[in-house]
C-alpha positions, 0 to 999 in steps of 0.5 A, spaced: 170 357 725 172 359 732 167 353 734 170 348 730 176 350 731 175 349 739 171 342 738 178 340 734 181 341 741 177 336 744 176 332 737 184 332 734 188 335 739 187 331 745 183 325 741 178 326 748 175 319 749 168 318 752 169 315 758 175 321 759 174 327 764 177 333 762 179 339 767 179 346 763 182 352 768 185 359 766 186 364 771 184 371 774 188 378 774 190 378 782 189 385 786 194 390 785 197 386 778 199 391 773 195 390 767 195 394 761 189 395 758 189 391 752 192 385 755 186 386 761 182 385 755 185 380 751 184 376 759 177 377 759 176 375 752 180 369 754 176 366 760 169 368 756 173 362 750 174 357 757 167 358 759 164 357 751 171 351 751 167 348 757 161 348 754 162 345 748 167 339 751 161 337 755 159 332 748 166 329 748 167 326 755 164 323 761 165 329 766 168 336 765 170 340 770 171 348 769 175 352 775 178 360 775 184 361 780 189 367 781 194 369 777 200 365 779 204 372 776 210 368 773 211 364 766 213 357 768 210 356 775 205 351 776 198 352 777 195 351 785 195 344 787 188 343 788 187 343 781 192 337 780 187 333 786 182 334 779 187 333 774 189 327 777 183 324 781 182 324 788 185 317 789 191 318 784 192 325 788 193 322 795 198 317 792 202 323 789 203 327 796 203 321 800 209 319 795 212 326 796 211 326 789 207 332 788 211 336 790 217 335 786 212 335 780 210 342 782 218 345 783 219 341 776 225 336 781 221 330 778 225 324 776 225 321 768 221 314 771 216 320 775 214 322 770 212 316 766 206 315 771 203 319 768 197 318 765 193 324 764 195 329 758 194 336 757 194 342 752 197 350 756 195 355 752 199 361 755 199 368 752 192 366 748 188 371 745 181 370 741 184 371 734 188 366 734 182 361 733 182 363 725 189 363 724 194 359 728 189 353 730 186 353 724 191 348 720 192 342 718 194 339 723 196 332 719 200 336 714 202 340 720 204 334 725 208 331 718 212 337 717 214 338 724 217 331 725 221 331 717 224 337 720 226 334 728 229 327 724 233 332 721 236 336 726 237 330 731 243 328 725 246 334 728 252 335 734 253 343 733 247 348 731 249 354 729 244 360 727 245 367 725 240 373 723 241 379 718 241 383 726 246 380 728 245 374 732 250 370 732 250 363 736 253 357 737 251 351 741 252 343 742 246 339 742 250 332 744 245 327 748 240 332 747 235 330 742 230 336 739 222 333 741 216 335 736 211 340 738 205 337 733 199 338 737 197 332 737 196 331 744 193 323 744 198 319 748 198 318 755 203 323 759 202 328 753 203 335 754 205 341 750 203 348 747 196 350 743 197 353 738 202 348 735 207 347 731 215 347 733 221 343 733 225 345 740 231 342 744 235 344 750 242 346 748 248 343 752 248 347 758 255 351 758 256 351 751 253 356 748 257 362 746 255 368 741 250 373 741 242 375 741 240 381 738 232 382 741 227 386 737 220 383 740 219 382 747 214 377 748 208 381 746 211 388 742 216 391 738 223 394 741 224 401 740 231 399 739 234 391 739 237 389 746 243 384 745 245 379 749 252 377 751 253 369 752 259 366 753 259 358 757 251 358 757 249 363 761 247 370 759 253 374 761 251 382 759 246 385 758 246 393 752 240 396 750 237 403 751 229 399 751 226 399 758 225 392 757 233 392 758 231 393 765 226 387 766 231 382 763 237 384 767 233 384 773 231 377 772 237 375 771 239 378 777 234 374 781 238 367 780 243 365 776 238 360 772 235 364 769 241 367 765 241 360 762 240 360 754 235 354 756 231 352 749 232 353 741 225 352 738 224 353 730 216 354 728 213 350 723 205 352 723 203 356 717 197 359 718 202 362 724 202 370 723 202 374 729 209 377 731 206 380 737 204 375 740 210 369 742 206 364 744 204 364 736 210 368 733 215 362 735 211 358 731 211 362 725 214 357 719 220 358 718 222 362 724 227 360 730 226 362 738 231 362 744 228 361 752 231 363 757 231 359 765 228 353 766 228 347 761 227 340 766 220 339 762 224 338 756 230 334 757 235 340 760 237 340 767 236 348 770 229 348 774 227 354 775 221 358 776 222 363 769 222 361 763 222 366 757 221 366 749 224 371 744 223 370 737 228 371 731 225 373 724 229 370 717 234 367 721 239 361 717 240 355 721 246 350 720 247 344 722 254 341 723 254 333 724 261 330 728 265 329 722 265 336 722 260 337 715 256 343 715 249 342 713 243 349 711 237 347 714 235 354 714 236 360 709 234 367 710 227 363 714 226 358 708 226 351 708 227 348 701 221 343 703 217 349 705 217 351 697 214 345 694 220 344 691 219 338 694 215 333 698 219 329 702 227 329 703 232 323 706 238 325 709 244 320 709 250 320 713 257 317 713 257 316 705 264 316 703 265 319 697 272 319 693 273 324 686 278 328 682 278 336 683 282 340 680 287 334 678 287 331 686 284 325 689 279 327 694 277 322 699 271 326 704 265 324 707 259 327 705 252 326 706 247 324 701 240 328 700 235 323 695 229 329 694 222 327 691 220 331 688 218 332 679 220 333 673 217 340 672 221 343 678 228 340 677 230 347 674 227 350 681 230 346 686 237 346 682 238 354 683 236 353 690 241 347 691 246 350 688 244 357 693 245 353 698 250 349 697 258 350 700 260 346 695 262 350 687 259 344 683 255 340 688 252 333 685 246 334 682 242 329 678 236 326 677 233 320 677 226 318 674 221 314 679 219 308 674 214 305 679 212 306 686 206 305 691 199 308 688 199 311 695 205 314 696 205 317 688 198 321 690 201 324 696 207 326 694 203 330 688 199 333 692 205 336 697 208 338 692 202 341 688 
């Protein structure tokens, strides 16, 4: 299983060609780093699975290129330049610094039409351990890719999210000219890049609007003795309470430059085979889970640059998406998708319909949003109850229409999702 799953690495995620070069690095405790003894563990294993990763990548592409560097002892820094020389190639490389691109590319001050000169594309694994070869990685990627793009389509409709937990975290944030990207793992087109294990759809909220607050209970790698809440008001983290040690370590983060304190990415997890919670990089995919980052978001369409960027993962949460005619939709109850039941296999959502009606011996004239839901006749009564949990309306439209005929391939699909 851990073979396969690395040679779908090579084979789905990056689509590795045969004329292609491939550079895998990872990085080494530096001399007087302090490393706890599971986590100096989880490293070694690590660079044990690059060595096997290298091997194995030979019988995909043309060269490949193994290199070890230092720990760089911050998330969100960028790997030492000579690695980029690789990366890019000699050639390319020398245009680069000649151009004094490079050094924006490191410092994250890279342009929109910088960066589509791009051609190479990588995977970052942050944070990986051994194990998450058997879970996380070993999905589905086409299902996987499907699940997490319906999602995005979704949230793209939306000017306003909000999102609220049973500890409660309560926040708010405008996404107005943001749009939210889908981290599929499918990594094949030029300039490509994102995290593996995959599965999220992530955005970079408004800068300055998000107000609410955060209740922690993981840090990155572990439980909190006791939750650390986050006041935010216009963006930016504004307080820090909490009797947790890890109190400490944020407020001092933060302290180092005002960036840091920005609410910098909501993320939402789609991969089911995701199960870990004490591992961020696979916890923030977990199906049916959000997360927010602190600090920097340039790489994905924000407009802080700063070398801190960090996750905490929020379990159960319920999501609600507001549209510019100020209609409120539940994308997430309690950390379920209706989609994720097998309620159904697909859902269309259309906006600015205008619906005119008589409630309560009064003419109504509201714009609402149509929900078309493919599913079958089976479990109409199933999906009904969960519509009507859901739903903020007290007798919201809920009819069925049969399918008199359809395409022969999109039938056998849907029965397969839903099955």
């Amino acid at each position: 299983m851990i073979t396969r799953a690395i040679g779908n690495i090579f084979r789905v995620n990056l689509n590795v060609k045969r004329s292609e070069n491939v550079l895998i690095f990872t990085d080494r405790p530096v001399e007087g780093e302090v490393i706890e003894d599971t986590d100096r563990c989880r490293r070694e294993r690590l660079r044990d699975i690059a060595i096997l990763a290298s091997e194995i990548g030979k019988g995909f592409c043309k060269n490949l290129f193994y290199r070890e560097n230092a720990a760089t002892g911050s998330h969100g820094a960028e790997p030492p330049p000579e690695l980029w020389a690789i990366a890019f190639g000699e050639k390319e490389f020398k245009t680069l610094k000649a151009e004094n691109l490079l050094i924006r590319l490191i410092k994250k001050k890279a342009t929109e039409p910088d960066m589509k000169r791009g051609k190479a594309r990588y995977a970052s694994m942050p944070l990986f351990d051994a194990s998450m070869l058997e879970g996380a990685m070993n999905v589905d990627w086409k299902t996987l890719d499907r699940r997490t793009r319906d999602i995005a389509r979704v949230v793209n409709m939306a000017d306003i999210i909000e999102v609220k937990t049973l500890n409660g975290t309560d926040i708010s944030f405008s996404k107005k000219g943001r749009r939210a990207e889908s981290d599929t793992g499918i990594l094949t087109k030029p300039g490509s890049f994102g995290n593996l294990p995959a599965g999220e759809v992530y955005l970079a909220p408004l800068e300055g609007t998000a107000d609410g607050r955060l209740v922690l209970e993981w840090a990155p790698t572990r439980p909190l003795k006791s939750p650390i809440t986050l006041k935010v008001e216009n963006g930016l983290v504004k307080k820090i309470s909490g009797n947790e040690t890890y109190t400490d370590y944020l407020k001092a983060k933060i302290s180092e430059q005002k960036e840091n304190a920005n609410i910098a990415e909501l993320g939402i997890g789609t991969n089911d085979m995701a199960k870990r919670p004490d591992n961020i990089l696979e916890s923030e995919k977990i199906l049916g889970t959000i997360h927010f980052a602190l600090g920097d978001n340039s790489s994905f369409g924000g407009k802080v640059s700063t070398p801190f960027h960090q996750d905490f993962v929020f379990f159960r949460p319920t999501v609600t998406l507001i549209y510019k005619d100020s209609t409120r939709k539940v994308l997430m109850k309690g950390g379920k998708f209706v989609i994720e039941e097998r309620l159904a296999g697909c859902v269309n959502i259309v906006k600015n319909i205008r619906s005119i009606y008589n409630w309560q011996g009064k003419i109504e004239d509201e714009p609402e949003v149509l929900m078309i839901v493919k599913t079958q006749r089976n479990l109409f009564d199933k999906l009904f109850k969960k519509v009507k949990e859901l739903h903020s309306y007290t007798v919201p439209e809920i009819i069925a229409v049969p399918i008199v005929e359809g395409s022969e391939d999109y039938l056998k699909w849907l029965k397969e999702v839903i099955d």
